[in-house]
N, C-alpha and C positions, 0 to 999 in steps of 0.2 A: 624275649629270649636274649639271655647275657651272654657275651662272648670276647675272649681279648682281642681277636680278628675275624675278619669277615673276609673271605677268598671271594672273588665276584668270577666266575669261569669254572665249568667243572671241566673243561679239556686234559689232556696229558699234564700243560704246564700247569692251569690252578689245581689241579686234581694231585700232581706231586707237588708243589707248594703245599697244600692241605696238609700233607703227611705228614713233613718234613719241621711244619712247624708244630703240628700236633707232637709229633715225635719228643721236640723239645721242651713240653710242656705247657703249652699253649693251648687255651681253649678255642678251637675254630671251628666257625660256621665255613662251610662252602655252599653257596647258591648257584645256581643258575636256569635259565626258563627251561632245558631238560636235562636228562639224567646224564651223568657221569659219558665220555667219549660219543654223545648225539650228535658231533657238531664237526668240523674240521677232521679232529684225533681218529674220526671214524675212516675216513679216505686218506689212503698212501699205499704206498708201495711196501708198507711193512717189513722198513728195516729199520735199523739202529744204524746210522752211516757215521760208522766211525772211519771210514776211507775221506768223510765229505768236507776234506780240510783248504778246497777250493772251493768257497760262495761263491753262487753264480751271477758273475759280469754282465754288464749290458754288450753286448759284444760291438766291437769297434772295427773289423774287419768288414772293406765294403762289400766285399763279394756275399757276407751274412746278411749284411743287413738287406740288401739286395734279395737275397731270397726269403728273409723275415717279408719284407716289403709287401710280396707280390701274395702274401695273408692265404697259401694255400697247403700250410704246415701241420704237421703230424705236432709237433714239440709247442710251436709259438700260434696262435689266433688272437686278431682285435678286434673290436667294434671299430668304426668311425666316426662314429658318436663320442666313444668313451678319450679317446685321445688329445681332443682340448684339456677334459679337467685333469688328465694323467699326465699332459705337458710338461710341470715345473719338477714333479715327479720325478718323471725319466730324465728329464732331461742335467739332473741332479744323480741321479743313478748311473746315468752314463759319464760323468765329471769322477764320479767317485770311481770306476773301473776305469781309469786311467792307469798305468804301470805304477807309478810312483806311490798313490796313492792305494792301487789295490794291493801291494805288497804290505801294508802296513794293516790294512783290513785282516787281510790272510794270515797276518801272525797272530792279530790280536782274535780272531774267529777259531785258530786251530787251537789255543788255550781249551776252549769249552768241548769241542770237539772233542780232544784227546781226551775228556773223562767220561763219554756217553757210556762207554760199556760198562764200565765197573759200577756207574750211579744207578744204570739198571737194572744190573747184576745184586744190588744192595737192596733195593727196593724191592724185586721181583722175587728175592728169597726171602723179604719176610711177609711178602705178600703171600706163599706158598705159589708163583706161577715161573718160574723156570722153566717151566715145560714148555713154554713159547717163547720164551729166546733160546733159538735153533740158531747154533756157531757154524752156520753153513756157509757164510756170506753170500752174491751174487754174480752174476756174470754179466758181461756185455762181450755182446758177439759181434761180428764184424766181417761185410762182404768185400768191404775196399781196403785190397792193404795199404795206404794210405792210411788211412785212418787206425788203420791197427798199429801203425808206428807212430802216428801221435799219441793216440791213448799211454801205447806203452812207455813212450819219452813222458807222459804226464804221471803214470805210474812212480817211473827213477824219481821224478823230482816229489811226490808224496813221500818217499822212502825215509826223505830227510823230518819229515813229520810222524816217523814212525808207524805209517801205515803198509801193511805187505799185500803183494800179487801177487799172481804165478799166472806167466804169458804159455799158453793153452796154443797146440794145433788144432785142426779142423777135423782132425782123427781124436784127438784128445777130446774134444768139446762133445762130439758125437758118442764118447765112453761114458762121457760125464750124464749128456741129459740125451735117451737114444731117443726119446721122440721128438725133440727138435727136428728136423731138414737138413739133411746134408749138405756140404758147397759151402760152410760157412771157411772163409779163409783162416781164422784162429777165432780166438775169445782173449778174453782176462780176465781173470778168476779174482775180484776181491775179498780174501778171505777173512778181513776180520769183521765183519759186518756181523751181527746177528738178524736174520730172516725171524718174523712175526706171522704165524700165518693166522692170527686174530686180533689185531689192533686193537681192534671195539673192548674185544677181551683181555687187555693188558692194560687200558687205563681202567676200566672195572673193575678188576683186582686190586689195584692202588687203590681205587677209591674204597675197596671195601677194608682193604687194613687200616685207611685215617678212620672208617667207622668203629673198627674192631680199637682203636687205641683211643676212644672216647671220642673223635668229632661228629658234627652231624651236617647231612647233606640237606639241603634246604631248595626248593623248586620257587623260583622268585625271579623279581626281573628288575636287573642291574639298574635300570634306568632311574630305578626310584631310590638310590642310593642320595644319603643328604648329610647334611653337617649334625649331627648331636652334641649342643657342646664341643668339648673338644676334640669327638671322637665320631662315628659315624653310625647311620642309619640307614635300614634296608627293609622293603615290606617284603614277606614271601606271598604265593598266590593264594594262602589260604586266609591272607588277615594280619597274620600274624606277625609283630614288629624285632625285628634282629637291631641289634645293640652290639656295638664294639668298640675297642676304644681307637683301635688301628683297619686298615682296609687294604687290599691286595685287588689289583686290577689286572684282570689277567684274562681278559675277554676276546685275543685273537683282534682279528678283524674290525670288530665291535668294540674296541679299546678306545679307539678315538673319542669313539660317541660320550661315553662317559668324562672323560680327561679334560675334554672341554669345558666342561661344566664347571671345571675346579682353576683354570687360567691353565690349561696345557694343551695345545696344541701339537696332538702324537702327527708328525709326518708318518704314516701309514697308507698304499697303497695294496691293492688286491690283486692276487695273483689264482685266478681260479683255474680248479681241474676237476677232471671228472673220472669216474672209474665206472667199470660193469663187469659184473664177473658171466662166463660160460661153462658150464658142463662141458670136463674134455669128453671127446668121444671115445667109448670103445674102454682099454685097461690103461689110456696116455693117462701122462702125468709130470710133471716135476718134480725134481729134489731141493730146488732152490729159484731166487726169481731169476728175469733173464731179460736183459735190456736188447733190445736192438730196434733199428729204423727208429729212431726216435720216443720210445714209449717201452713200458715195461710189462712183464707179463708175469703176474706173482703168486703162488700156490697157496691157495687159502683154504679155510673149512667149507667156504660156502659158493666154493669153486676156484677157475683161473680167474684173475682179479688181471684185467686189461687196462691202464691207467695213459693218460695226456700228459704231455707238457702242462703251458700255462695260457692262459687267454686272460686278455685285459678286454675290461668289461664296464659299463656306469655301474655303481651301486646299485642294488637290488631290480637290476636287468634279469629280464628271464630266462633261463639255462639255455644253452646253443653248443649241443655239443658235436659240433662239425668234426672235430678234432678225433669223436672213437669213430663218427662215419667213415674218416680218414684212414684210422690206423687200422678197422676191423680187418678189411680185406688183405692186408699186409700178413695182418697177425696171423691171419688162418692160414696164409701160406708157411709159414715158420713151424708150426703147431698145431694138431689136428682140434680144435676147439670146436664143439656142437652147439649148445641152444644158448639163448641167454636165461641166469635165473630170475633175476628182477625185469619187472616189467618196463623199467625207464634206470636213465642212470643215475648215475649220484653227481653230484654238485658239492663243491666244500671251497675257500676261501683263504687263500694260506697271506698274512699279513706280513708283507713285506717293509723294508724301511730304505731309503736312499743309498746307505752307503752298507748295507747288505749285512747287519749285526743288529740285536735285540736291543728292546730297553729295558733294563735290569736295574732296580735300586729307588730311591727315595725321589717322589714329589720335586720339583724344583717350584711349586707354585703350592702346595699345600700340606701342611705338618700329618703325619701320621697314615699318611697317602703314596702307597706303593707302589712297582708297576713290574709286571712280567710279561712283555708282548714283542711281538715283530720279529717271530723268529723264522718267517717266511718259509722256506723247504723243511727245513728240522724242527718243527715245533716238538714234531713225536720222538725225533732223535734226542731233546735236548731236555726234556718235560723234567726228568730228573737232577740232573745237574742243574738247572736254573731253580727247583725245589732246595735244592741244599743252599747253594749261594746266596737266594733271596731271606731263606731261614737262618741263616749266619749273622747277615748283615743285620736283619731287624732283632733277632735275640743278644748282640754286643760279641758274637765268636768272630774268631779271626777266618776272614775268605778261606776259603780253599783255591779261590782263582781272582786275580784281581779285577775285583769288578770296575774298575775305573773306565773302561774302554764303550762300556757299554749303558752308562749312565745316562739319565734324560736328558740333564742340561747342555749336550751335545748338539741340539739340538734350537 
């Protein structure tokens, strides 16, 4: 099988990568060992955060870390195991969330950020799925006013990034979702988000319009990716050899494994979460997701979709999800939630990088060798705009965003 590129990831990001360069005229394979959004793309909280123009800090406050520490968190869980090899890691992540240095993070991250909407917007209409970007945005609701006046002092200073709220009472918030619980002291309404209540189903669509504009999806395993000549090789599961001349690495998590192989060492750590969704009881329901205690609760096709923080973890350690045992009993006080529908939860892997922005752009260690990973919380938020940017760069178009910030040799 002849191809000018070969996409290694069918997630959100290689799955709009696929298109984007499809789009351009480009013949592309997309592989991966399963189908289109099986993997990470599947688990989130199913928005488009375009409010999310603060990447999340190591936090440096000791009274946080203090309660991180004591590892009995809704938001944060570790191994003690996993914390040697996550060492130089964190301990790098926490250098880079320093003030001086996260201000310059936070301009060069809200670049990509300000365009999630409209690259999904472009994609999802000729995908035919607009129907699932619902411009409802999300709430986060709040029992300490305390906390309701930090959020909203962090709202003011979003405004300057062109992001809007609307600070919500406890009368308003209960107008808004009346089967929520009452007592909540306000909320804040982020409006510009778009609410997904089928993830699985919005990089599915994607992928089915790079098939609709001639690419082809290919079930194969990255690992067997090799030099041809100048250009590269890939076996799929059936035998069958894929040929390209150029390669795109966009495997999340799994990014490293490969990059290695070629003299690149991707700094990639994991940052795992888990979701389960429940049967509301009775006629409850939501209009939109609704953050509080630390965990979110998001209205989905295949029920309420209850999601964790992050757990740091050894690679391919066995799922431990203390963290929904944690937030269940919370949740159900908030929201009348009944059965679970899956019989266990989901587990997904969000690939994080040091100083809390993707790597976007060209090999620094091998010709014709691409990369689109580490975009840790937003991989779903960002899938489209890092499709366009990476499709610019390798077809000779001028960026739409300067990719300079986010480049390998960063690194």
């Amino acid at each position: 099988m002849q191809a000018d590129i070969v996409v290694l990831g069918a997630g959100m990001v290689g799955t709009s990568v696929a298109a984007h360069l499809q789009k351009r005229g480009k013949q592309v394979v997309l592989v991966d060992r399963r189908h289109p959004g099986e993997e990470t793309s599947y688990g989130n909280g199913g928005l488009v955060q375009r409010e999310a123009v603060f990447p999340h800090p190591f936090p440096r406050e000791i009274a946080e870390l203090r309660r991180i520490a004591r590892n009995r968190n809704v938001d944060v869980h570790y191994h003690l195991s996993a914390l040697p090899g996550l060492a130089p890691s964190l301990f790098a992540y926490w250098r880079n969330s320093a003030p001086a240095r996260y201000a310059r993070i936070r301009r060069d991250w809200s670049t990509l950020i300000a365009t999630c909407k409209d690259e999904h917007l472009a994609l999802a209409s000729e995908a035919g799925s607009t129907e699932l970007l619902r411009p409802v945005g999300f709430l986060r609701a709040f029992d300490d006013p305390a906390t309701f006046d930090a959020e909203r002092a962090k709202a003011e200073r979003a405004r300057a990034f062109g992001v809007n709220s609307v600070a919500l009472t406890g009368a308003e918030l209960a107008e808004m979702e009346p089967h929520l619980r009452t007592g909540f002291v306000g909320a804040l309404h982020w409006t510009d988000p778009y609410a997904v209540n089928d993830p699985h189903g919005l990089t599915v669509s994607y992928a089915r319009l790079f098939e609709r504009l001639g690419g082809q999806f290919v079930l194969g395993d990255a690992g067997t990716l090799q030099r041809q000549g100048a250009g590269w090789r890939v076996i799929a599961v059936d035998g069958a050899v894929i040929e390209a001349e150029e390669a795109v690495v966009a495997l999340g998590i799994w990014s490293g494994e490969v990059t290695k192989r070629f003299g690149y060492r991707a700094p990639l750590f994991g940052k795992r979460g888990y979701h389960l969704h429940f049967k509301p009881q009775g006629n409850a329901g939501l209009t939109r997701p609704v953050a509080s205690g630390r965990f979110l609760l998001a209205p989905m096709r295949l029920g309420i979709r209850l999601t964790t923080g992050v757990e740091f973890a050894r690679p391919g350690a066995s799922p431990s999800p203390v963290q929904l045992q944690r937030a269940e009993p919370i949740a159900r006080s908030l929201f009348p939630l009944g059965e679970p529908v899956e019989p266990r939860p989901w587990m997904g892997v969000r690939p994080a990088t040091p100083d809390m922005l993707p790597i976007i752009g060209p090999s620094p260690t091998a010709s014709h060798l691409w990369f689109a990973f580490g975009h840790a919380h937003q991989g779903f938020t960002l899938g489209p705009t890092t499709g366009r940017l990476l499709a610019e760069m390798m077809t000779g178009d001028a960026p739409f965003v300067d990719p300079a910030p986010f480049r390998a040799e960063r690194f």
